[in-house]
N, C-alpha and C positions, 0 to 999 in steps of 0.2 A: 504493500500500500504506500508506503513512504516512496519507494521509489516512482511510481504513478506520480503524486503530488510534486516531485521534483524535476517533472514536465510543466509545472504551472508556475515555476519561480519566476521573479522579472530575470529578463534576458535573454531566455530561452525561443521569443519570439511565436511563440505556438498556440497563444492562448487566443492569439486573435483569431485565430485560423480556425479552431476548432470553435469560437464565437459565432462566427461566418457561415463557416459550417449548420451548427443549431438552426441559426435564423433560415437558413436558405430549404433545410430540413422542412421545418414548422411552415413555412409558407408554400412548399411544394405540396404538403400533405390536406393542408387549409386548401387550396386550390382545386387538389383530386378531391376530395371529399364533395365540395360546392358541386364541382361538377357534375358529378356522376351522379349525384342525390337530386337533384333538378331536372326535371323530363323535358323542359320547356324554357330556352333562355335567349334572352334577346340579344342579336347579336352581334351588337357591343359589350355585354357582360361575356358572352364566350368568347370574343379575342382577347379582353382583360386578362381571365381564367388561363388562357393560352399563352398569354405572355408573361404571365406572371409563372406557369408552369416553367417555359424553357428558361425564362432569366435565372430562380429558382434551381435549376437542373444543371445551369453553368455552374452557379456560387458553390452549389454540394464537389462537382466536379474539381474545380479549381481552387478550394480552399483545400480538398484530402490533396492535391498536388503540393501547393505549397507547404502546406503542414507538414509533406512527407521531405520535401527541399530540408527546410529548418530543420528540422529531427537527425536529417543528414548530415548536415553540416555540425552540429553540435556534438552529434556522434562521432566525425570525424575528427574534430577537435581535441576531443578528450581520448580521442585514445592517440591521435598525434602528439601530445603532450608525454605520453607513457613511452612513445615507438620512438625507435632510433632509426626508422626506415625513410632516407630519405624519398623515395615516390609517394609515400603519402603524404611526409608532411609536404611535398609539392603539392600533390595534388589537395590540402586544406589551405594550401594559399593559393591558388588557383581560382580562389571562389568570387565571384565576381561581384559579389557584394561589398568585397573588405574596402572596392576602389570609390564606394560613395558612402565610406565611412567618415567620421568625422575627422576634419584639418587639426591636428597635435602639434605643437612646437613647443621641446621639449629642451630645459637650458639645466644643465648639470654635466654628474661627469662622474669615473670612479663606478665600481662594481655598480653599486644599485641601478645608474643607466643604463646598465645593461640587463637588468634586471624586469624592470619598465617596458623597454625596447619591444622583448621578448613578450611579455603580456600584450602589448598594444598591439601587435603587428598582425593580432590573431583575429584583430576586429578591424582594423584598418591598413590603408596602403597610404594613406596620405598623414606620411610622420617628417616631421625636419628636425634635425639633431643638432641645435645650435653648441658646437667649443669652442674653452677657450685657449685664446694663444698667445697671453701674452708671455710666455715663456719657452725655451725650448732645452729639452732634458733628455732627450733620446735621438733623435735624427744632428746624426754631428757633420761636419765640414768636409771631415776627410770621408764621404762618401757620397754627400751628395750638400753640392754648393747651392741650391734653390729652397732649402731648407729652413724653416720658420717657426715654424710647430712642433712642437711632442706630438707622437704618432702613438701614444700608449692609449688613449680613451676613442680616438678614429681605429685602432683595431679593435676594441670592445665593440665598439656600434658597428663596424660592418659583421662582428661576427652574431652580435644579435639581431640584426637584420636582412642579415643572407640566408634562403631560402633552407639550404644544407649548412646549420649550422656547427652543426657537429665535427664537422671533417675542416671545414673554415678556420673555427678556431684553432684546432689543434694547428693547421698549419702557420696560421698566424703570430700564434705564443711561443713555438717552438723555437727554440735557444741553442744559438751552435755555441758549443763546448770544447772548440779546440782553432787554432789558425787563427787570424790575422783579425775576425769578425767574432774574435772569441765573448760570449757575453751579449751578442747582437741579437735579438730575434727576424725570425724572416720576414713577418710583420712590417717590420720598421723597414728593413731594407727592401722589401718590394713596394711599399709607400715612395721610400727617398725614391727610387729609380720611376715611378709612376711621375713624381716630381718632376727628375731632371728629365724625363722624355716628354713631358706636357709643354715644361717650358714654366708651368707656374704653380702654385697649390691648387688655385680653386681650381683649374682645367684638370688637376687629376684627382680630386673631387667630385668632377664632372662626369668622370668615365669608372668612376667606382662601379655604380648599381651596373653596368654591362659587364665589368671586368669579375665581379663576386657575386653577381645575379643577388642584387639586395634588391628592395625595394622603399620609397622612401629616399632623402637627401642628406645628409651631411654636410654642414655648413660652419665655417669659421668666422668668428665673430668679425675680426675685420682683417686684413690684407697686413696692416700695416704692422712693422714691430711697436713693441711695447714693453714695459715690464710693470709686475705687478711693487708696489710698496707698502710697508705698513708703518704707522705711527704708531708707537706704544706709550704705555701710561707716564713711563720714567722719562721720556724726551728723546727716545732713541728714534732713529728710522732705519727700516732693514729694507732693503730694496734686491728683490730678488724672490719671487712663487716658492721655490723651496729651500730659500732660508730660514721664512719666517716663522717655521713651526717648530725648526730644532735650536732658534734663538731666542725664543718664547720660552720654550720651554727651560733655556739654560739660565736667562734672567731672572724667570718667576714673573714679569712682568704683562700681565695683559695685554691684549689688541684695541688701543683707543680708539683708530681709525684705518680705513686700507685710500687708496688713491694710484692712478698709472703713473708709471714714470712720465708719461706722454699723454694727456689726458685731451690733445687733441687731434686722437685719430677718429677717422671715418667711419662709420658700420657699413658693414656688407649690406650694399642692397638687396639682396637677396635677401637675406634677414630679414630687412624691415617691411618686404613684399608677404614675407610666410607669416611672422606677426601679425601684418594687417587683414590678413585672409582666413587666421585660424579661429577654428570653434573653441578650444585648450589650448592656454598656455599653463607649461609642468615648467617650475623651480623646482630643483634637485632631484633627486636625492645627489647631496655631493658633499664636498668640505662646505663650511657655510663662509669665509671669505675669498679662498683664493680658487671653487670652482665655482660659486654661484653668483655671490657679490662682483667679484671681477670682472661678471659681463657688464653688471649694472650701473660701474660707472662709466661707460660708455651716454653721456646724457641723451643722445640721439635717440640709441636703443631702450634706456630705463622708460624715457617719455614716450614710444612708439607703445610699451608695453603696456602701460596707464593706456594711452587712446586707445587702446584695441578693446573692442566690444568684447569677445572671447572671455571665459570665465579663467580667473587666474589659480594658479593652485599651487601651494606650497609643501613639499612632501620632505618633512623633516627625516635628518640619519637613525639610526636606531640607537646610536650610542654617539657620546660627542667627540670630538679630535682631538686627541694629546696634543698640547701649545697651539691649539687653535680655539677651542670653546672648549676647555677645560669649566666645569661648575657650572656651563649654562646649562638654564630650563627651556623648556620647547616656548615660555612665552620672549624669552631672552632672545633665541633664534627668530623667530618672527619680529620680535620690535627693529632687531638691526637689519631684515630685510628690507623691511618698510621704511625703515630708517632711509635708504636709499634707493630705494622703486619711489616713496610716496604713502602718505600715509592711508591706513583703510585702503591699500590696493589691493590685497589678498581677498580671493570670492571664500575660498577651502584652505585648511589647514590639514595632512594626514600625515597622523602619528600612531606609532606603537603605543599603546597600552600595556600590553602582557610582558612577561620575564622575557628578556633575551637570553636563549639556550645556544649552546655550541653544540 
């Protein structure tokens, strides 16, 4: 029985159908009855009876079709979630539904985006993955000189939105252990060299979803370098994305405030195209200054977010970042978002509740 009623939850999409169904039922049945019980009808009430019969006779037909669609897909779902066979999880993204799912533009970074990634993609095809850049920690010089970015959270996302994620990633993460690239993953170096044969980041950006059959876009906050900085409580300033959490932490000294070293770069128009067009926009899950906030002091981009109709959502980490939000509470992380988006910009706040178990 529980499982029957687990056809009727929201989401499932079925309940309309079998609504549809009923009514189309109940008035085919209403109709044969009239009919046949009436020796004598004029005949205007028999073409009514008659139309109402076949219209009737569609709605039964074509709601058990679609009913049987949803049920399908849902069924495929759930057990493509379970299966490592990549034909079928193609064929549950194949579904031509996902492509008038709703517009996501999602600003974070760090496991949990890929986390996300993976849930959303199962309902839609229209996701943008805005990162950021103002740093670079993995793509070095001596291999590839067009290099701008860290390519560690651009492998995460094409491996949660590449259709065969399984085999992606592994190839992606995999780490040579010996020679010249010792320490390197293939990941980063099939990025850099996507790079230097584009000529630029965002053109091999451009040609990701054909090169790893993702779906969805990945996009860099802006073109231009940068670096992230922060002011702390004692008067310091650390300038540098991954300084600031192992100099935080050696001070004891708090994050008063973060700022670019260049605070007057450009945002990706592309950005500010998928912002303006999206139904959600997702903050985080990420570090909450140097992967979430550091988009948002970009003014162009924090203000593009504000004017966008889209419902805004903030999805807090499960635990906080050693010398980043040390002793903060989830209202702590929220004030300093808004602190910097704008105040009352947040529509959602989601957060854990329950124990965090390993």
């Amino acid at each position: 029985m529980r499982e029957i009623w687990a056809w009727f939850r929201p989401g499932t999409k079925v309940k309309r159908f079998i609504f549809m169904q009923i009514v189309s039922i109940g008035i085919f049945v209403f109709s044969l009855i009239n009919l046949l019980s009436q020796e004598q009808l004029a005949p205007r009430t028999f073409f009514a009876y008659i139309a109402l019969l076949t219209v009737s006779a569609f709605g039964i037909f074509f709601s058990f079709l679609l009913a049987q669609r949803s049920i399908l897909a849902t069924t495929l779902r759930n057990i493509s979630k379970k299966s490592k066979n990549t034909e079928l999880r193609r064929l549950m993204y194949a579904d031509p539904t996902r492509k008038k799912g709703p517009r996501v533009v999602i600003i974070g970074g760090g496991s949990g985006l890929s986390n996300i990634l993976n849930s959303l993609k199962e309902y839609t095809t229209n996701i943008t993955t805005v990162i950021d850049v103002s740093e670079s920690a993995e793509i070095n010089n001596d291999y590839s000189k067009n290099a701008k970015v860290t390519p560690g959270d651009i492998r995460k996302c094409i491996a949660a939105l590449s259709s065969s994620e399984g085999m992606v990633e592994k190839v992606l993460t995999y780490t040579i252990d010996s020679g010249i690239r010792k320490s390197h993953t293939i990941g980063s170096m099939i990025i850099s060299a996507m790079i230097d044969i584009s000529g630029s980041f965002q053109e091999a950006l451009d040609r990701l979803p054909e090169f790893f059959r993702i779906e969805g876009q990945i996009l860099p906050t802006t073109m231009e370098e940068t670096s992230l900085c922060a002011g702390l409580e004692n008067g310091e300033i650390i300038v540098g994305k991954y300084n600031i959490s192992p100099r935080v932490s050696e001070l004891k000294s708090p994050i008063k405030q973060v700022f670019l070293k260049d605070g007057s770069c450009k945002v990706n128009p592309k950005v500010l195209d998928a912002i303006k067009h999206a139904n959600i926009i997702i903050l985080g899950p990420g570090s909450l200054y140097t992967t979430v906030i550091s988009n948002l002091l970009l003014p162009e981009l924090s203000k593009a977010i504000v004017m966008s109709k889209a419902k805004k959502v903030f999805i807090a980490n499960l635990m906080n970042s050693p010398g980043e939000t040390d002793c903060y509470t989830l209202s702590k992380h929220v004030n300093e978002v808004e602190r910097y988006l704008g105040k009352h910009s947040l529509d959602y706040v989601i957060a854990n509740s329950g124990e965090v178990t390993r």
